[in-house]
C-alpha positions as CSV (number, residue, x, y, z in Angstrom):
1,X,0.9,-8.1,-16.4
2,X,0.1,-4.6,-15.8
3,X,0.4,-2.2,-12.8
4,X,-1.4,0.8,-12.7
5,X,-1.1,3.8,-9.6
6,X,-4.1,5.2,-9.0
7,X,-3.8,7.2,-5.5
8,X,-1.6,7.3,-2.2
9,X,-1.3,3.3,-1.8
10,X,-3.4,2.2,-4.3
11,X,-2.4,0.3,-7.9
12,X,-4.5,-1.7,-9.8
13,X,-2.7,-5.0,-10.7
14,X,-3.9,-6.9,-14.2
15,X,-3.0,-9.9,-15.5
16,X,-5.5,-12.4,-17.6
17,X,-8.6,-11.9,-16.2
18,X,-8.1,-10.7,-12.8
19,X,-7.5,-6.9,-11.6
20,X,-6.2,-6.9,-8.0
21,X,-7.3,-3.2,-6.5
22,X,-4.9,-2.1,-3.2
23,X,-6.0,0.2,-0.6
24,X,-8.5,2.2,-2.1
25,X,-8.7,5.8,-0.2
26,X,-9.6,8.2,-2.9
27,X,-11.7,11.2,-1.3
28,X,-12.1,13.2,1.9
29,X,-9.3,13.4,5.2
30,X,-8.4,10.5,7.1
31,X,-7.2,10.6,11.0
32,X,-9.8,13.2,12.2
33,X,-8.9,15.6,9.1
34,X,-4.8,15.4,10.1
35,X,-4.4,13.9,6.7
36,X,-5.9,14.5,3.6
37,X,-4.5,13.3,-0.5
38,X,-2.3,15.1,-2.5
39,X,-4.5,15.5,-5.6
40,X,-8.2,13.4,-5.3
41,X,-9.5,11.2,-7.6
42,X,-12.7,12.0,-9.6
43,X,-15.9,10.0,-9.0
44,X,-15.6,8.8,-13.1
45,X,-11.9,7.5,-12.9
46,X,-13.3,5.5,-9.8
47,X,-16.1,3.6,-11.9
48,X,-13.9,3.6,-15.0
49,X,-11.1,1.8,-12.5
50,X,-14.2,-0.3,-10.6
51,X,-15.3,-1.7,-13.8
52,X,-11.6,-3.7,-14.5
53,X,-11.5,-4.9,-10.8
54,X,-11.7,-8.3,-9.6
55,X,-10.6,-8.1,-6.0
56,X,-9.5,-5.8,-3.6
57,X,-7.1,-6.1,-0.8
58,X,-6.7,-4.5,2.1
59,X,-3.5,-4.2,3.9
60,X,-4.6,-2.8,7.8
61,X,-7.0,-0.8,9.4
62,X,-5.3,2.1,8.6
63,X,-8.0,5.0,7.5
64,X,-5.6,5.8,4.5
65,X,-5.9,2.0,3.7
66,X,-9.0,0.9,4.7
67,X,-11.3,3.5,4.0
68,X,-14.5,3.4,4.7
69,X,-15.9,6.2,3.0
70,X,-15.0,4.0,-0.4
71,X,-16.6,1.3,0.5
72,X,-20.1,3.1,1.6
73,X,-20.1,5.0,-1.4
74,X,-19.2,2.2,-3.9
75,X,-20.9,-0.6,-1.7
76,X,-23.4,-1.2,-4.4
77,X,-21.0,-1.8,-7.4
78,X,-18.6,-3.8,-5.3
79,X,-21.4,-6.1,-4.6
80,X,-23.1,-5.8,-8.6
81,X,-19.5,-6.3,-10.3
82,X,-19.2,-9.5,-7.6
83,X,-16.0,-7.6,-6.8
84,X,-13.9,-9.9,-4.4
85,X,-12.2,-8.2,-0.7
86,X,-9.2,-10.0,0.8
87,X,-7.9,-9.3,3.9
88,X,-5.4,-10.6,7.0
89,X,-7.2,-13.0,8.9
90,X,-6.7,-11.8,12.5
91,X,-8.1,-12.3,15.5
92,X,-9.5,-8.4,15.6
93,X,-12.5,-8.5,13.2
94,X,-13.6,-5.4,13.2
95,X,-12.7,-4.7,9.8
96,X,-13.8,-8.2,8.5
97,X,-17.3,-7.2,10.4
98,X,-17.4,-4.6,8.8
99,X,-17.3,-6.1,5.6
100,X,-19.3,-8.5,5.7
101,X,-22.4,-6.2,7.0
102,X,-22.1,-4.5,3.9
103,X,-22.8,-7.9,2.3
104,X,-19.4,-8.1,0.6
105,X,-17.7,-10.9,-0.1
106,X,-14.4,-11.7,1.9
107,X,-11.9,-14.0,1.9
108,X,-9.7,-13.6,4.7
109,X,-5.8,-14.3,4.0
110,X,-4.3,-17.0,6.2
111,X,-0.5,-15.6,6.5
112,X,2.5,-17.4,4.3
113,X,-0.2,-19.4,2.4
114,X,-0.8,-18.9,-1.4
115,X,-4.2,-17.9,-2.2
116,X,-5.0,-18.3,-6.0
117,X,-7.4,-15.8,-7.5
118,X,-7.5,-17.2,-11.0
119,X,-5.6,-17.0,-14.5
120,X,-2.0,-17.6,-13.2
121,X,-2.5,-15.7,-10.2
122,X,-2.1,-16.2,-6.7
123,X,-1.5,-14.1,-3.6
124,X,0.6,-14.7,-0.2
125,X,-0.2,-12.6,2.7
126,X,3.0,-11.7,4.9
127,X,2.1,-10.3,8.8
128,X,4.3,-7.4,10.0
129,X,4.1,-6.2,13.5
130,X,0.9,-5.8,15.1
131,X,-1.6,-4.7,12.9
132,X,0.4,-4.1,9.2
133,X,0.4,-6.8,6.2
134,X,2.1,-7.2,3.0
135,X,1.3,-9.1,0.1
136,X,3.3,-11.1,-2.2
137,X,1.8,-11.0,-5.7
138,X,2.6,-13.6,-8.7
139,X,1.3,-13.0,-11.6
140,X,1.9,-15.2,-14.4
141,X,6.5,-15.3,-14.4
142,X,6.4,-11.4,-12.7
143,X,6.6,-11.4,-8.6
144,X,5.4,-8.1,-7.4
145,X,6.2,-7.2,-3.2
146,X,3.9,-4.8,-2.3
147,X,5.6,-3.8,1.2
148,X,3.2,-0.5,1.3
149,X,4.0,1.2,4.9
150,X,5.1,-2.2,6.8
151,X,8.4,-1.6,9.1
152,X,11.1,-3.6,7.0
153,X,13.8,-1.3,8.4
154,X,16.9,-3.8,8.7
155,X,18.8,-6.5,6.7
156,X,17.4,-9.0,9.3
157,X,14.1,-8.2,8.8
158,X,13.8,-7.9,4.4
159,X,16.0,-11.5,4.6
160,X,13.0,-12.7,6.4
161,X,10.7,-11.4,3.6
162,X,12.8,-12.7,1.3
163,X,13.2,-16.0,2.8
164,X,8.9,-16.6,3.0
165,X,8.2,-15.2,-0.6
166,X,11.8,-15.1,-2.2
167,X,13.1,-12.1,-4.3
168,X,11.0,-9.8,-6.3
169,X,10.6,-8.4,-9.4
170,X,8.8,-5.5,-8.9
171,X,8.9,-3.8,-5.2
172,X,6.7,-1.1,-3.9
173,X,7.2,0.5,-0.4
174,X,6.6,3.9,1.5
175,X,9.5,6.5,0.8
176,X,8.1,9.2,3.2
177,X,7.2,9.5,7.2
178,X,3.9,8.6,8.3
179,X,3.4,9.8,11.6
180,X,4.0,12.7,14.0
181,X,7.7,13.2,14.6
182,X,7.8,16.2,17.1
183,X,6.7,19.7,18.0
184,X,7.1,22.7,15.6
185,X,10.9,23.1,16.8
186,X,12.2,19.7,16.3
187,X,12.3,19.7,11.9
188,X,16.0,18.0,13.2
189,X,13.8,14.9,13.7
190,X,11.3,14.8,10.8
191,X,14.7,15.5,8.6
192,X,16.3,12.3,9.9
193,X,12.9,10.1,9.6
194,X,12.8,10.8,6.2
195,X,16.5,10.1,5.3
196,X,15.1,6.7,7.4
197,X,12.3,6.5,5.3
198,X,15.4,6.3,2.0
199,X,17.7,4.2,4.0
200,X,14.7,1.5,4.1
201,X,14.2,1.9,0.6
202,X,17.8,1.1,0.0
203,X,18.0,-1.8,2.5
204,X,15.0,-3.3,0.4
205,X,16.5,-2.9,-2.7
206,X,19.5,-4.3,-1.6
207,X,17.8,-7.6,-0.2
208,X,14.7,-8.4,-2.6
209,X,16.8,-7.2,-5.7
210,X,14.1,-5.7,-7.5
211,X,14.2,-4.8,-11.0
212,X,11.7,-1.7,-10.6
213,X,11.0,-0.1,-7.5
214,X,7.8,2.2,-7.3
215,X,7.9,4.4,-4.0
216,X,4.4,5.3,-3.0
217,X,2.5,5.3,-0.3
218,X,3.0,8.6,0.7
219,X,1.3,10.9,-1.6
220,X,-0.4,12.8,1.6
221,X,0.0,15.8,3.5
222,X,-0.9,16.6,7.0
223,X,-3.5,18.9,6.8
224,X,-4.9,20.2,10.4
225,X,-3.4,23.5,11.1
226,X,-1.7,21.8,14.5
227,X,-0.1,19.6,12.2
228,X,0.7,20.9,9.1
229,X,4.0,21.7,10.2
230,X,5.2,18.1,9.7
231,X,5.3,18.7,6.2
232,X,8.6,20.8,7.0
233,X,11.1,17.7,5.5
234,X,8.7,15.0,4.0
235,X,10.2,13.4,1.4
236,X,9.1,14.3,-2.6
237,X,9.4,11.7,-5.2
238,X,12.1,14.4,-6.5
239,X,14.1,13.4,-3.8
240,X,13.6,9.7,-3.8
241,X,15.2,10.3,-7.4
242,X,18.1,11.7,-6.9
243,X,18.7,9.5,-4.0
244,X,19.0,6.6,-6.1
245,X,20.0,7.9,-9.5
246,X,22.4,5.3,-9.3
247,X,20.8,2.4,-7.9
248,X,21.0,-0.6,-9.9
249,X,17.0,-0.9,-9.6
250,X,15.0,1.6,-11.9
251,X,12.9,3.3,-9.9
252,X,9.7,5.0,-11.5
């Protein structure tokens, strides 16, 4: 199997014949222009990446998940490729409705039950708080967590990851904050939330004994001039590496 990063909280997973897209936002600001990508990515990497996908999931709502720009713009070669969407099945449909009025085809993921998508792969959807989902990937003998922004903060909590989908091989989770954390004069704050955001990353680690951990999710900046100040202490993969130079997990 292969994993490839693509953007934000988006890798292309390949194994056989299936390629399992996450998250695609790719293009323009998300939360009313408060966010917006680090570095986009160009409308030819999209179709090059679009032609070696199978399925795409979704994790939540989320605009920097679901993204609804994508799938207007690409609506006709998800539907000419016969390009699968998975998603949580919840009692909220909007984004299921959504979906499915751009005559796409969805599966909806019932939670702790393996889904198989073909050539020794299957998927397991885990719930996590109200709205957030992870998925448990096995692809032929690799296990790969994708945890993307979901809370998994304590012990308690990654043990009961671990005890629905077991340990993993491959891990990927959030290593920055997400959302606001106080006015111009409270950087005190944002510093501590991202030595939170590392703490998590350690308590995962420590739990799911990954092999390889690949931090993402985070590849954003807030970008409205009331809130660009929250960049003051986000976390940069620079310091995600020297924070675990001597983890037993390689982190990449």
């Amino acid at each position: 199997m292969q994993i490839e990063f693509v953007n934000h909280a988006s890798v292309l997973m390949t194994h056989g014949q299936v390629g399992l897209l996450s998250d695609p936002w790719y293009s323009g600001p998300a939360f009313h222009k408060g966010w917006r990508l680090l570095v986009e990515t160009p409308e030819d990497r999209i179709e090059e990446l679009l032609s070696r996908v199978t399925h795409i999931w979704i994790s939540h709502e989320h605009p920097d998940h679901f993204s609804i720009g994508f799938f207007k713009r690409w609506g006709d070669v998800i539907r000419q490729r016969g390009i699968k969407l998975l998603f949580q099945d919840i009692d909220d449909q909007r984004v299921a409705d959504f979906l499915r009025a751009q005559g796409m085809a969805l599966t909806e993921l019932t939670f702790g039950k393996a889904f198989d998508l073909g050539s020794g792969v299957s998927v397991t959807c885990l719930k996590d708080e109200f709205y957030d989902s992870a998925l448990s990937v096995r692809m032929g003998d690799t296990h790969v967590l994708n945890l993307n922004d979901c809370a998994v903060r304590t012990p308690e909590r990654a043990r009961e990851i671990r005890d629905a989908v077991g340990t993993c091989d491959i891990l990927l989770t959030q290593f920055s904050y997400a959302a606001w954390k106080g006015g111009r004069e409270n950087r005190d704050w944002r510093a501590e939330a991202a030595r939170e955001k590392l703490n998590n990353i350690r308590i995962q680690a420590e739990v799911l004994e990954p092999k390889t951990v690949i931090p993402f999710a985070s590849f954003v900046s807030f970008a409205h001039q009331r809130n660009a100040y929250l960049n003051d202490a986000a976390n940069r993969p620079e310091d995600v590496i020297e924070a675990f130079q001597a983890a037993p997990s390689r982190f990449v």
